[in-house]
N, C-alpha and C positions, 0 to 999 in steps of 0.2 A: 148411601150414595148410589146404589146397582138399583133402587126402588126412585130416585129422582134425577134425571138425563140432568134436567136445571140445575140441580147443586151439584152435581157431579161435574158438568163445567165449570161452574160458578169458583167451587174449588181451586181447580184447574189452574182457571185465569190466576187464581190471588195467588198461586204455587209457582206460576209463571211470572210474577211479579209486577201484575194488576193491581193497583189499587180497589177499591170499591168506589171511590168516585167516577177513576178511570172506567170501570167496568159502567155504571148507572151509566155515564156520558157516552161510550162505544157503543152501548148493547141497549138491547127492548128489554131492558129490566126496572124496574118501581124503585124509588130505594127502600120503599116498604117491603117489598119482596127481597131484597139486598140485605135489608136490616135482619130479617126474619133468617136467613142462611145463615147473616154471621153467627147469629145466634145459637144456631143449629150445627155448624163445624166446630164450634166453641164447644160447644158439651160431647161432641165426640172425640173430642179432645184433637182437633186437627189443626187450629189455630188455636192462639191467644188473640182474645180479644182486649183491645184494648179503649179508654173515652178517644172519642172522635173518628171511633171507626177505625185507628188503626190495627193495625194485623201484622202477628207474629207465626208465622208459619214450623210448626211445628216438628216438621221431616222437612229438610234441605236434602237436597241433592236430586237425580231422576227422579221421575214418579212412577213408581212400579206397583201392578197390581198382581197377587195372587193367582195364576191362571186356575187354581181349583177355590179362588174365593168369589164371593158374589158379583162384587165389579169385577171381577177378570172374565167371569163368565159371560158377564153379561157381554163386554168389550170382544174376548173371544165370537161369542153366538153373533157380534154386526159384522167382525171381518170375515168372517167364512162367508153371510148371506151379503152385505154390499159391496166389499171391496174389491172383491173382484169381479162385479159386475160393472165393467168399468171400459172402456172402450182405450183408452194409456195411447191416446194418439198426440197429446201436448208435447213441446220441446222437451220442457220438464221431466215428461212422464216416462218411466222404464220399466219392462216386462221382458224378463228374460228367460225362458223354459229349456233345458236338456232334459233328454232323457239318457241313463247312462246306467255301465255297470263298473261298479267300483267294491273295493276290499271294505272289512268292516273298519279295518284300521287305519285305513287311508280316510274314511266315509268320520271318523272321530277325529283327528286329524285337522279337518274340514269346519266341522261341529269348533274346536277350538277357534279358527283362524274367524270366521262368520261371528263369532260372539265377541274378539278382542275389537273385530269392524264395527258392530253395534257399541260397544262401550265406546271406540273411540266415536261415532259420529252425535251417541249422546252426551260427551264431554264438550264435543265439538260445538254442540245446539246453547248446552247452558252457558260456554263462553260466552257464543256471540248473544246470546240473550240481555246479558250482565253487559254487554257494551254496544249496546243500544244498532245492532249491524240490522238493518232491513229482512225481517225475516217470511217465510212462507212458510205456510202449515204444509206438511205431507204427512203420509202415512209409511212405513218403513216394513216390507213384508222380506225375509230371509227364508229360504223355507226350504226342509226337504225332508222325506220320507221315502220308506220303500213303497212302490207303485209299479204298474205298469198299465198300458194302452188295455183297456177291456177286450179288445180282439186277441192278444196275446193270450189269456188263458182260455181261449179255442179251443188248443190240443194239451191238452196235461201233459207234464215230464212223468215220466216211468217213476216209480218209488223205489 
């Protein structure tokens, strides 16, 4: 999947609960190209294939990828270089930056409360998916690290 962006959507779609008709009629795909995929996540054992094209999806729930496996990495190495190349000037869009200094315990704390947010808002996505509500693709970035401003280590703190 981290070697073909196409299956790796293509995936996606049917894990999102695309049909392969549905995808052939949405998308710039062959269904010879369609057929050839099923074919292809079938043996890696990601779907059941089934006659007529249908598809049994063999992991339900989120779709999570490895961040030290191949799609992770790959997924990783696009949000670092595009996603935040991004101008977040829509209604929609949100970018929010502090810079701060905080305890390690309060900083873990944090780390819990941000991950309970992400599970619920992808609980939140598969709902409405499963009931047909209008949806939009975003991207979801949570993030923090130790860091500071490069002009900050200027002057060194004393050892």
């Amino acid at each position: 999947l981290a070697e073909n962006a196409r299956l790796l959507h293509y995936y996606m779609m049917l894990h999102d609960g695309k049909t392969p008709q549905k995808i052939e009629k949405e998308y710039l795909i062959a269904a010879v190209e369609s057929k050839k995929y099923l074919f292809q996540l079938d043996r890696l054992n990601l779907i059941e294939l089934h006659p007529r094209d249908k598809v049994k999806i063999k992991r339900q729930g989120f779709l999570r990828f490895r961040r030290d496996g191949p799609v992770g990495k790959a997924l990783f190495e696009q949000t670092k270089t595009n996603y935040l190349n991004y101008e977040f000037s829509r209604p929609e869009d949100y970018l929010r930056f502090s810079f701060l200094r905080i305890s390690p315990g309060t900083l873990t704390k944090y780390k819990t409360k941000l991950e309970k947010l992400m599970l619920e808002m992808q609980e939140e996505s598969r709902f409405e998916g499963e009931h047909n509500v209008e949806l939009i693709d975003v991207g979801v970035l949570l993030s923090f690290r130790p860091w500071q401003y490069s002009y900050m280590g200027a002057i060194k703190k004393k050892e």
